[in-house]
N, C-alpha and C positions, 0 to 999 in steps of 0.2 A: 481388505485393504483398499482396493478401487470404488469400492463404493463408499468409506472414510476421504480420501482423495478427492472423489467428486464432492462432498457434503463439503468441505475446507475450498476447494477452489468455489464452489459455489456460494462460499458464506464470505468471501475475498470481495467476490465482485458483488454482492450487496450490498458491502457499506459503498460500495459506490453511488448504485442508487437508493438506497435509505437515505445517506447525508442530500443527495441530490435533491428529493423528495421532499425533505425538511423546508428544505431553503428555498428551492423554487416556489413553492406552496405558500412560501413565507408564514410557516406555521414558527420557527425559529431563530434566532438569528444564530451563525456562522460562532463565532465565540461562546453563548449555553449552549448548543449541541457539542462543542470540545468538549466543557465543562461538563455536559451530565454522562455525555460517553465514557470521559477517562475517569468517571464516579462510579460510573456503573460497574464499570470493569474491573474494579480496583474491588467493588461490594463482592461482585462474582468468584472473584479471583482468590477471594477471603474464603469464603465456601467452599471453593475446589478443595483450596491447600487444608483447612480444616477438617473436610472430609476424606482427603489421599495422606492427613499427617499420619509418621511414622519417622523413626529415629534416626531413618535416611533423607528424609524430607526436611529441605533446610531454604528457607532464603536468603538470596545473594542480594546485596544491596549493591548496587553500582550506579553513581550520579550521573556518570556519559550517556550510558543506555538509556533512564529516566529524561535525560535531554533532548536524544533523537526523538523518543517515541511522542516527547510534549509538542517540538517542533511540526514532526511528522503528521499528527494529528492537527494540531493548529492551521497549519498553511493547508493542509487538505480539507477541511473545514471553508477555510475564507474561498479557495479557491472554488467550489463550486457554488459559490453566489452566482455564477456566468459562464459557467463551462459546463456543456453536459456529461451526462453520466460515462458512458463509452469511452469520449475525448478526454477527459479524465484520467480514466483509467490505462490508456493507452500511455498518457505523456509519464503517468507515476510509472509503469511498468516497465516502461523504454528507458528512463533516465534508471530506475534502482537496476534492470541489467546490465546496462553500457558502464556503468560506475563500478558495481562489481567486477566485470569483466577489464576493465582498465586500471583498477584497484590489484587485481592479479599480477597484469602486466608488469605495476610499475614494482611487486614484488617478485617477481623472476619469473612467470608466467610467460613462455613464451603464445603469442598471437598469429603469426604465419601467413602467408597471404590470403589466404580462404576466409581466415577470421576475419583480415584486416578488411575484404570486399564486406562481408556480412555487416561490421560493424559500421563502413561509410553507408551502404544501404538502410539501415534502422538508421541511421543519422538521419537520412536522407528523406526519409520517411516520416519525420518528424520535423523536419525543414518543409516540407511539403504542407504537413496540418497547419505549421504557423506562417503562411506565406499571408500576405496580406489578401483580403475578401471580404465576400460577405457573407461567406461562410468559417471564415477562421475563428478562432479563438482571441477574446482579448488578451493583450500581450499581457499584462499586469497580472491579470487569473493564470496565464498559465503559467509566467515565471512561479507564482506561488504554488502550483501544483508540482514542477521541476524540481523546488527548495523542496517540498514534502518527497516525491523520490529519494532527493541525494539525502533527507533524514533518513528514510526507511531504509536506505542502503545501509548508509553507517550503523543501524540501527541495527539490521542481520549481519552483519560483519563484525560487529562486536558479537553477537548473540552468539557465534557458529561453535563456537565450544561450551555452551550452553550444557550444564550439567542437572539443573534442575530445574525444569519447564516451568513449571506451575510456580515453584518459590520465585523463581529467578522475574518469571511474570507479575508474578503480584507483587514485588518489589520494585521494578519497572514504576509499572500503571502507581504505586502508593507517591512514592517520588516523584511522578509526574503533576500527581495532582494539585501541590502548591504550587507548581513553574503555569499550568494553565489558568490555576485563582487570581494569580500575580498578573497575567498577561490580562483577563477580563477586568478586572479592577482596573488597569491602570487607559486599557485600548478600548472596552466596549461603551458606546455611546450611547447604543438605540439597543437594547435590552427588548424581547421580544419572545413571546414560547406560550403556544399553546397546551391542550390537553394532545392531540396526537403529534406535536413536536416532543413533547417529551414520551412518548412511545415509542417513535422512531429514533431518538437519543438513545433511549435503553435499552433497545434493542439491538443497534449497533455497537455499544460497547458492549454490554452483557450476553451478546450472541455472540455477532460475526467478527467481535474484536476480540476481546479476550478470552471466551472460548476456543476460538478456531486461533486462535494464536497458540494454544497451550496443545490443542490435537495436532495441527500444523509440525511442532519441534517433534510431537511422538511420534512422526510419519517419517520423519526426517534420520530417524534411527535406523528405520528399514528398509531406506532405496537410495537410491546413489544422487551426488548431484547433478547428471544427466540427466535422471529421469526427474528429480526436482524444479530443475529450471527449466524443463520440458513443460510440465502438466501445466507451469503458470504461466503459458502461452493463453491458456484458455480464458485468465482472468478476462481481458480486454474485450473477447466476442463473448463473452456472458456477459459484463457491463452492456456493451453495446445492444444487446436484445432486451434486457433489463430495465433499459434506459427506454427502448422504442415500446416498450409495452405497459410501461408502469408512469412514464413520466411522459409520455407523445414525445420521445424527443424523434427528430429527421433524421435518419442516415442518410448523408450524403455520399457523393459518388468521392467527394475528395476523403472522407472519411475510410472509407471502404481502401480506394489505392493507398491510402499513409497506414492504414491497419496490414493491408499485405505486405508493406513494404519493413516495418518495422519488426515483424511477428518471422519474416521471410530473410531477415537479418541476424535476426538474436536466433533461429534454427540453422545458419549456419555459424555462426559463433561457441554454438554449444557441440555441433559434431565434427565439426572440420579442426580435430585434433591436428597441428601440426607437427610435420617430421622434424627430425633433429638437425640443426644444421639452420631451420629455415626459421624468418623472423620476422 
C-alpha cells in the first residue's frame, strides 16, 4: 500500500513538471498539451475499462465532473507558460484544500480555533508567494492556476462517492474531450508541438493523469481522509525538487517560507479536530 501511495503522489507531482517541461522548452503550446493529454487519457482509460470489464463494471457519465476536470486541466496547462513547476503545485494544492475544507464548513463542518489559525496561516502563506517582487509569480498565471485548484476541488467533491473508478474516469476524460476541442478551436492562436511535446503530452495524460487518477480512487477505499489529505502534503516538495532538477528552476528562500507556511497550515487543519461546543 505505501509503496502504491508513493508511486500516485509521485506521478501527482510530475504532471507538474512534465506540463512544465513541455512549455518552458517551448516544445508545445499550453492548449495541444490539454488537448493530447485529455486524449491520451481518455485512449488509456479505454483499456483499463476494457481490460477490468465485468458485469459490475459500468460507466457513469456526469457532465459537471467532465467540466471541472476540462477546466482543471485547461487553466493548469495555460498556467504554467510562467510559473514554475513547485510554485504551481503549491498554489493548486493550497487552493483544492482550503476549498474542500471551507466547502465542509459551509456544510456543517465545524472548524475551531486551531483550524481556523491553520487555515489563516496556509492563506498566509500563499499571500506571501504572491506579494509583489521579483521573485513572485505573475498575477494573471497564477490566478489561472488558483481557477485550476477550485476546478480540481469541485472536481474530487463531486468525485467522493465515486463508485466506479475506472468507468466513472473514463467517462470524465471522454466528456472532457469536446469541452478542450471546443476551447482550442475557438482560443488557440500559435498552434505549436513537437516530437517530445507530444511525449511529454502523453505521458502525462496516459501516465500520471489518468492512471494515477483510477489507482489514486482504489487507495482511497483503504485509508481514511486523514491520512489522504496527509500524504498530499507531499505533492508540492516533489514538484518543487522535480522542478529544480529536471527543469533548473530556483528555489528561493520566499518559496521555501510560503511552502512551510502553507503545508504548516493545511497539517493543522487536518488534525486539530475541534471539540464540541467550539467554532
Amino acid at each position: 500500500m505505501l509503496f502504491r501511495i508513493v508511486l500516485v503522489m509521485g506521478a501527482f507531482a510530475a504532471n507538474s513538471v512534465l506540463c512544465r517541461l513541455a512549455l518552458a522548452g517551448h516544445h508545445i503550446d499550453p492548449m495541444s498539451f490539454s488537448l493530447v493529454r485529455v486524449v491520451s487519457g481518455a485512449v488509456v482509460l479505454f483499456g483499463l475499462f476494457f481490460y477490468s470489464r465485468s458485469s459490475q463494471t459500468l460507466i457513469h457519465w456526469n457532465f459537471k465532473n467532465a467540466f471541472f476536470l476540462a477546466v482543471y486541466i485547461l487553466a493548469f496547462s495555460c498556467a504554467y507558460l510562467q510559473i514554475d513547476a513547485g510554485i504551481g503545485a503549491l498554489l493548486l494544492f493550497g487552493v483544492v484544500q482550503l476549498t474542500m475544507v471551507l466547502y465542509g464548513y459551509w456544510h456543517g463542518e465545524q472548524i475551531g480555533i486551531y483550524r481556523g489559525i491553520g487555515l489563516c496561516i496556509a492563506l498566509a502563506g500563499i499571500i506571501v508567494l504572491l506579494l509583489p517582487g521579483a521573485q513572485a509569480p505573475h498575477w494573471n498565471y497564477a490566478l489561472l492556476m488558483m481557477m485550476s485548484g477550485l476546478a480540481w476541488a469541485g472536481y474530487s467533491i463531486a468525485g467522493r462517492n465515486m463508485t466506479q473508478p475506472v468507468g466513472s474516469t473514463l467517462a470524465n476524460f471522454i466528456l472532457a474531450v469536446p469541452i478542450v476541442l471546443l476551447v482550442n478551436i475557438l482560443f488557440n492562436q500559435e498552434q505549436y508541438i513537437d516530437l517530445q511535446g507530444w511525449m511529454l503530452a502523453i505521458l502525462s495524460g496516459g501516465v500520471t493523469s489518468s492512471g494515477a487518477y483510477v489507482a489514486w480512487y482504489a487507495i482511497l477505499k483503504h485509508i481514511d481522509r486523514v491520512t489522504a489529505s496527509t500524504v498530499q502534503l507531499s505533492v508540492p516538495c516533489l514538484a518543487i525538487i522535480g522542478g529544480s532538477l529536471f527543469v533548473n528552476e530556483v528555489v528561493t528562500g520566499r518559496v521555501i517560507l510560503s511552502s512551510f507556511m502553507v503545508l504548516f497550515g493545511i497539517l493543522l487543519v487536518i488534525y486539530m479536530t475541534p471539540k464540541k461546543g467550539n467554532v
